[in-house]
N, C-alpha and C positions, 0 to 999 in steps of 0.2 A: 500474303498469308503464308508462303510457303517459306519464307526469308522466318517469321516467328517460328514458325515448327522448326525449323535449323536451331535456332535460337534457343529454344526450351529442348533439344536434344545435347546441344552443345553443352547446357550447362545445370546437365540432370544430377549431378552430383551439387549444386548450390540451391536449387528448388527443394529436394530431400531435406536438407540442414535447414532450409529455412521454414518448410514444413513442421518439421520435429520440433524446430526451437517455439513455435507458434503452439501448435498442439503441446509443449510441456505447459508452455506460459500458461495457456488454457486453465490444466487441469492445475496447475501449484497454482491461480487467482481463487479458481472454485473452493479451493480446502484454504488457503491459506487467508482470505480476506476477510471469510466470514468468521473463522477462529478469532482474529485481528478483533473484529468490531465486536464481539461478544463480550470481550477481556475489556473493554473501555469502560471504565466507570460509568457509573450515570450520571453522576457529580462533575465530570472531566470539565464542562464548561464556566464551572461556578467556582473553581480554586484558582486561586492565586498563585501558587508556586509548584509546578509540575514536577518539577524534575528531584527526587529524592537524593540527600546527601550522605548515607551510609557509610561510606566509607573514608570522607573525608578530613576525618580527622586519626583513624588508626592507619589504611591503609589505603594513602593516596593513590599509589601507581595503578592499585583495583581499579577505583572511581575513573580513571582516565584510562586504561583498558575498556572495558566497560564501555563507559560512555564512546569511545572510538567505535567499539563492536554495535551499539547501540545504533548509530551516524551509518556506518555504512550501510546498514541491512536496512537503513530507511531510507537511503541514496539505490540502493539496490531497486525495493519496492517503487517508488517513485520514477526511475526510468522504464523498469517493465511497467509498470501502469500507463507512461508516455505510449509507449511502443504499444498496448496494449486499444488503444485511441485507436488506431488502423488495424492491428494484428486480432481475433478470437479473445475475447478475453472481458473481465471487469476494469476498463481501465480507470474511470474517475472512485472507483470505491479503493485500487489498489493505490492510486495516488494518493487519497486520503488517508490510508492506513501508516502509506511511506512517510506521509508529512508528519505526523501524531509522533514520528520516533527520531525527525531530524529536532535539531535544536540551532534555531534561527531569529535574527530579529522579526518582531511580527504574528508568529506564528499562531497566537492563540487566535488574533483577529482574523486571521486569515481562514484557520480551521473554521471560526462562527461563521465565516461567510459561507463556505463550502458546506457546511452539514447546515444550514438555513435555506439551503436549494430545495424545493421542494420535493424532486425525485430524487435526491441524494438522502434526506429525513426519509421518505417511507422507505428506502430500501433499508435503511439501518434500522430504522423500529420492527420493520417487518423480520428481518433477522434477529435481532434481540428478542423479538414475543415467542420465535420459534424456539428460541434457546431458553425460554423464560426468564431472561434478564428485564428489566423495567426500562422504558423508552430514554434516549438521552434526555435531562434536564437543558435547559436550552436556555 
């Protein structure tokens, strides 16, 4: 026992950072996931072709900025919501969020499987009736 407490004094400056980074995760799943699933259409499961093409024919290098900035902020979400499995946090609602913004083979089917879980559904309907947005279409 006395070998751990050397242990957690030795390396009280790596328990802080890991602390902090835990408690940021925290509070950016609390605000940023429920934001996420409110802005989902309610339609999102019944269209065909997600991804909007705006700018692909005046100004391509937007569309592919864009979509890059799009990819990572949902590579982003998706590992903090990993991490998120062990550490304080919403992690299966942040992965979901993160998945919704990568663009993958697969991924629609994937999405129907994971929001057809049943405590994955009530947490999002439950959120959406408080926002008064209408339950996802399924």
């Amino acid at each position: 026992m006395d070998a751990l407490f050397d242990w957690i004094r030795g390396h009280n400056v790596i328990l802080w950072w890991l602390f902090s980074v835990s408690l940021l995760m925290l509070i950016a799943s609390l605000v940023a996931v429920p934001w996420l699933v409110v802005r989902i259409p309610s339609d999102y499961f019944h269209k065909r072709r997600h991804i909007v093409d705006r700018w692909e024919q005046s100004r391509p290098w937007l569309r592919y900025v864009l979509l890059a900035l799009k990819n990572a902020f949902g590579l982003v979400l998706v590992l903090a919501g990993v991490a998120m499995l062990v550490l304080p946090g919403q992690g299966i609602l942040t992965v979901f969020a993160g998945m919704m913004l990568l663009d993958f083979p697969g991924k629609l089917s994937l999405e129907r499987w994971l929001a057809k879980k049943r405590t994955v559904r009530l947490t999002i309907d439950w959120m959406r009736s408080r926002a008064g947005r209408p339950p996802l279409e399924m």
